[in-house]
N, C-alpha and C positions, 0 to 999 in steps of 0.2 A: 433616473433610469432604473428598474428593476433590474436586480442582478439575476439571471438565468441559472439555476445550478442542476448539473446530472449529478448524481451517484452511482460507481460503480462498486459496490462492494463483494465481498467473497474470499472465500481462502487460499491459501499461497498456493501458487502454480495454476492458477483456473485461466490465466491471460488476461485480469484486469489493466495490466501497467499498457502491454500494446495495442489493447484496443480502447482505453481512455486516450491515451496520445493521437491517437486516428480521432477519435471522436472532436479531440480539442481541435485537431485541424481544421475537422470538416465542417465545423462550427465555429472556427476563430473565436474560442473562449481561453481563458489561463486554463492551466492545469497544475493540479497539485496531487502530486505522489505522496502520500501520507507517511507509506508506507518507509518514505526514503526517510523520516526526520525521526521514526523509531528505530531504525536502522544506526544512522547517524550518532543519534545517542546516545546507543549499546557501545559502538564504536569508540564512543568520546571516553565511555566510563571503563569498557574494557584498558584501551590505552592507559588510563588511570589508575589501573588493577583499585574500579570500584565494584567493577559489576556484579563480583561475589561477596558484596558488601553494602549491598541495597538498606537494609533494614537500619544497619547501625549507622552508614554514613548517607542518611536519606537526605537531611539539608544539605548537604555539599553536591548531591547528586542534583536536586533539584536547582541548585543555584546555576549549576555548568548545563541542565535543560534549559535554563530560563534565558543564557549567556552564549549559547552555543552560535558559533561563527560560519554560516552555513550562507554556501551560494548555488544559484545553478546559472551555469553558462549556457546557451545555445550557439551550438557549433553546425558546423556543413551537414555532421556525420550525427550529432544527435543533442541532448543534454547531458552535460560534465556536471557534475556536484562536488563541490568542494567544501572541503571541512579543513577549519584553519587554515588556507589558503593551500591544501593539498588535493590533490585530482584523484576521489577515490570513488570515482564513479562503478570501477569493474572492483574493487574490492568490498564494496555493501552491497553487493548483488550473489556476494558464495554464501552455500548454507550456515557456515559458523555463524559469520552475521547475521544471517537470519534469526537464527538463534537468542543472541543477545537482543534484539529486537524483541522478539515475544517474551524474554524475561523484565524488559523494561514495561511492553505493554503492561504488564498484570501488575504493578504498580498504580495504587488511583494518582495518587501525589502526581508522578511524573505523566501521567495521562492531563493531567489538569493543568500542570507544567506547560503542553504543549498544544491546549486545546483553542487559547485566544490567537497562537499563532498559525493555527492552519484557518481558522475562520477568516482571517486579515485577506485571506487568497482567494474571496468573494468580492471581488472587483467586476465592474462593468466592462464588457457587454454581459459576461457570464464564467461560468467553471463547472469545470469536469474533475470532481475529486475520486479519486483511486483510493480506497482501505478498505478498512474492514468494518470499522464502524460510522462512515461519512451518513450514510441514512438514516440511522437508528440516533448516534448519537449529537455529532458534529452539525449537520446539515438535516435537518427534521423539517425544514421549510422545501427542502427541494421539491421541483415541478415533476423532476423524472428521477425515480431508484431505481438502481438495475441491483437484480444478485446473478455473479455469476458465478457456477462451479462446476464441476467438474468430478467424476470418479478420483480416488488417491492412484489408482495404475495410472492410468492416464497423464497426470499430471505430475507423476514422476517419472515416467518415460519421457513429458516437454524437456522439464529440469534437468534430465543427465542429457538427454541433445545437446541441450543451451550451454550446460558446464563442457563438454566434451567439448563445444565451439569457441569458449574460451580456453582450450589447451590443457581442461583440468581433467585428471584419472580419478571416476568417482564411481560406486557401484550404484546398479540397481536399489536392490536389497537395502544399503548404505539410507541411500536416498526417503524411498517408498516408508523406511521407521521414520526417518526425521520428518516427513510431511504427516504420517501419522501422528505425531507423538504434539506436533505445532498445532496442529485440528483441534485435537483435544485440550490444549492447553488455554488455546483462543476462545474453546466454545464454552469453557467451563470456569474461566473466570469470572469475578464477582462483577466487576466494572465492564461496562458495554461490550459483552460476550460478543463473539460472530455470529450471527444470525441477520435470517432477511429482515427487512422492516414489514410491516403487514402489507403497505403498499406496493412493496416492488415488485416489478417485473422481474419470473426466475428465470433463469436462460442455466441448462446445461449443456457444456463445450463438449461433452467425452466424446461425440462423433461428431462433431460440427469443426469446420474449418477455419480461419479467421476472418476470410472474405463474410461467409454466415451465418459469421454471428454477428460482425458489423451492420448487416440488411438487419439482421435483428430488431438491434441496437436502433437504429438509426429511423426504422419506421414507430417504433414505441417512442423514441423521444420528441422526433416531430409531431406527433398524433398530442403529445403531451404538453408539450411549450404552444403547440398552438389553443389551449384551451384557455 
């Protein structure tokens, strides 16, 4: 059986993660957050006090990428990710972690560290990969790329919602540099920068809903998997 695969790529905050998850339902395909295993990572290496020590302890770094203990649960209420058997789902989703994730992206070594393990998440019937380079780099065979993005106001006004709704005191201002500063860092790396693939469908969210941009989504991918 051919495996199906969408691509949603785009940069942080444009709402890839909750509408690749609607997507996977609405097609009963896996889903693979990409974004969650460069996350994870940073995570692993931070804990490690490697992270500011990429260069010099690059094998060790890449052996605990190669090694890294990583689950995801499906619960009532959502997916838990766990790392070394800890439930750090609402903690690789605040900006610092963010952070450490784009400093791990811009390593090729550890990109390449993790590049046989997000492909393995092309299983039958199909998948819906969430990142930033699933099109361009990961997934170059896919039937359907989406790019999705969005204004930086915009998507730092989603981001301090979403922090405020987990209980966190974050500013504006705070915010709008740090997704600025991740843009540039993403688009200007040497290794599969952020950008669309020539093929994709671009969708910008800065006035669109999620209802509409799932009609979007959902009439470009049918039109697509059907051909």
């Amino acid at each position: 059986m051919t495996v199906q695969i969408i691509t949603i790529d785009g940069p942080s905050g444009s709402g890839k993660g909750t509408l690749a998850a609607k997507l996977a339902a609405h097609y009963q395909f896996h889903l693979l957050d990409s974004g969650a295993l460069y996350r994870l990572l940073g995570l692993s290496l931070h804990q490690q006090d490697l992270l500011d020590a990429l260069d010099s302890a690059l094998d060790s770094c890449i052996k605990i990428a190669t090694n890294l203990d990583i689950k995801f649960v499906t619960t009532q209420v959502g997916t838990q990710v766990q790392l070394d058997g800890e439930d750090v789902t609402q903690t690789i989703r605040t900006e610092r972690v963010g952070e450490f994730a784009s400093k791990v992206a811009a390593i090729p070594e550890l990109r390449t560290a993790l590049l046989e393990r997000q492909r393995a998440f092309a299983q039958a019937p199909g998948l819906v990969a969430d990142g930033r380079d699933m099109a361009t780099s990961i997934f170059p065979e896919a039937q359907a790329k989406i790019y999705l993005t969005a204004s930086a106001e915009s998507r730092a006004e989603r981001r301090v919602k979403q922090l405020q709704g987990m209980g966190l005191d974050v500013k504006m201002n705070d915010i709008l540099a740090n997704i600025q500063a991740r843009d540039k860092r993403d688009m200007e790396r040497t290794v599969a920068p952020l950008k669309p693939a020539a093929d994709a469908y671009i969708i910008d969210s800065s006035e669109l809903g999620i209802d509409e941009v799932f009609n979007l989504m959902t009439n470009f991918v049918d039109q697509q998997l059907a051909n």
